[in-house]
N, C-alpha and C positions, 0 to 999 in steps of 0.2 A: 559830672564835672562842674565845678563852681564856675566862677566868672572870670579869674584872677589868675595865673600862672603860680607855680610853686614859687616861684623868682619874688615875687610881687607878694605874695605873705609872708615869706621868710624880710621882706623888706618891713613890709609890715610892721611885723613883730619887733623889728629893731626901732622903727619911728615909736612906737609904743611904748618901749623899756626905756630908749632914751627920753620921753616926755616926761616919766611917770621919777625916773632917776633925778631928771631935773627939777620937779618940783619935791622930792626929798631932800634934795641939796638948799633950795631954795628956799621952801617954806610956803610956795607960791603954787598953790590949786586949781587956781582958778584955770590959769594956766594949762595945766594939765587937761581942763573939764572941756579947752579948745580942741581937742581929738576929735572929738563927739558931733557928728551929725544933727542938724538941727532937729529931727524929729528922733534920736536916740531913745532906747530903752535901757536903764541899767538896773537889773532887780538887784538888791541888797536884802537879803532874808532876815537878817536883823532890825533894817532898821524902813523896808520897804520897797516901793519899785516906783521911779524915777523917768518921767517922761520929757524928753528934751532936753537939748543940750545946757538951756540957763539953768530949769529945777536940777542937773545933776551937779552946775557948777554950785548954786547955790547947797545943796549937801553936802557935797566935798568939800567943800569951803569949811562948813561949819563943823562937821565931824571929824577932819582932820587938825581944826584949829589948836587944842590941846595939846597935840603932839605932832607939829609941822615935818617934822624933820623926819619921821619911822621912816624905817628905808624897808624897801622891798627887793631883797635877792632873789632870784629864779632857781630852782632847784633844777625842772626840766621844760621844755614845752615842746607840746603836739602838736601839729599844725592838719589842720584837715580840711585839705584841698576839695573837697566836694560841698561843702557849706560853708566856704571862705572865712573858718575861722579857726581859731587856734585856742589850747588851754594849757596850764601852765601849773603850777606850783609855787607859792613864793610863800617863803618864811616873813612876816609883818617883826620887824624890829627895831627894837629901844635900846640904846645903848645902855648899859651900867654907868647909872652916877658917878660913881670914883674910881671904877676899876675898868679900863680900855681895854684889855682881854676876857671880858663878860659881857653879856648881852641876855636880853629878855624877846623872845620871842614864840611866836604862835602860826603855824602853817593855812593858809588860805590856797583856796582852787579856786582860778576863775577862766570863762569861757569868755571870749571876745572877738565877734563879726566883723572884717573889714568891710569898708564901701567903699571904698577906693578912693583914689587923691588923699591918701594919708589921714582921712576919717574914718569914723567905726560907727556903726548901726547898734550895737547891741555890747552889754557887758554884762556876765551875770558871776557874784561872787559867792561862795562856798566854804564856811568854817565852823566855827565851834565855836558860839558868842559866850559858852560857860567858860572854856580856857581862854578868850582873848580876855576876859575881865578879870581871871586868876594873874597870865602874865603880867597885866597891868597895873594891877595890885601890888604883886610882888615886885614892880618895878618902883612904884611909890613909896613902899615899904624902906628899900635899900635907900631911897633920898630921891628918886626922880617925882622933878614934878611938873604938872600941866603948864602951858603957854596960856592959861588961861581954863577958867571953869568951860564944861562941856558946854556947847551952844545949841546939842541936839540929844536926844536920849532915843536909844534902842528901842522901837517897837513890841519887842520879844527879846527875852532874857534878862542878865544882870545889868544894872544899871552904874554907874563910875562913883 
């Protein structure tokens, strides 16, 4: 048994979705990267693995800067009361340029530790960096474009 009652990750998981929803809305990251426990790990297989809560604000910052607003819907999430963390499914999405019933998107799995007091220890994310660079193409193709040139480039895979 973890450290946390079922009550208290299911809580969790809500602090979490709503942080993550509000800096979609927002545009604001940084924000978001305040979840994070000062000695956090968050691997990104793409673009590498992230010690601390500043270096992870500082890469979210800048890898989201391009496209502030992708919103992140949940398709489902597990919560796993023995290693106080939960994982999920969220479809990463870009609205269609001109057409509000179209959307461009690419499915991501990520695992994420609570520590309690509404902080997380650990985030790790899980995709397919050859389709998120197809969707995002296809998304610029149809007229979408960046907030700005990329401020960070992928370790591994296609680059923007």
């Amino acid at each position: 048994m973890g450290n946390f009652t079922r009550q208290e990750l299911e809580d969790a998981v809500k602090i979490y979705l709503g942080k993550q929803q509000k800096a979609s809305e927002t545009g604001d990251w940084a924000t978001w990267a305040e979840i994070f426990t000062e000695d956090a790990t968050y691997v990104e297989h793409a673009y590498g693995e992230f010690h601390g809560r500043q270096e992870i604000k500082e890469w979210i910052t800048a890898v989201m800067a391009p496209f502030p607003h992708m919103n992140f819907t949940h398709k489902w999430c597990c919560i796993d009361e023995e290693n106080d963390a939960f994982i999920f499914c969220a479809p990463n999405i870009v609205s269609h340029p001109t057409d509000p019933n179209k959307q461009f998107s690419f499915d991501s799995w990520s695992r994420v530790t609570y520590a309690g007091n509404g902080k997380f220890s650990s985030h790790e994310d899980i995709y397919n960096p050859i389709r998120a660079a197809e969707v995002l193409g296809e998304w610029i193709m149809a007229g979408g474009q960046l907030e700005c040139e990329p401020k960070i480039q992928a370790k591994w895979g296609p680059q923007l």
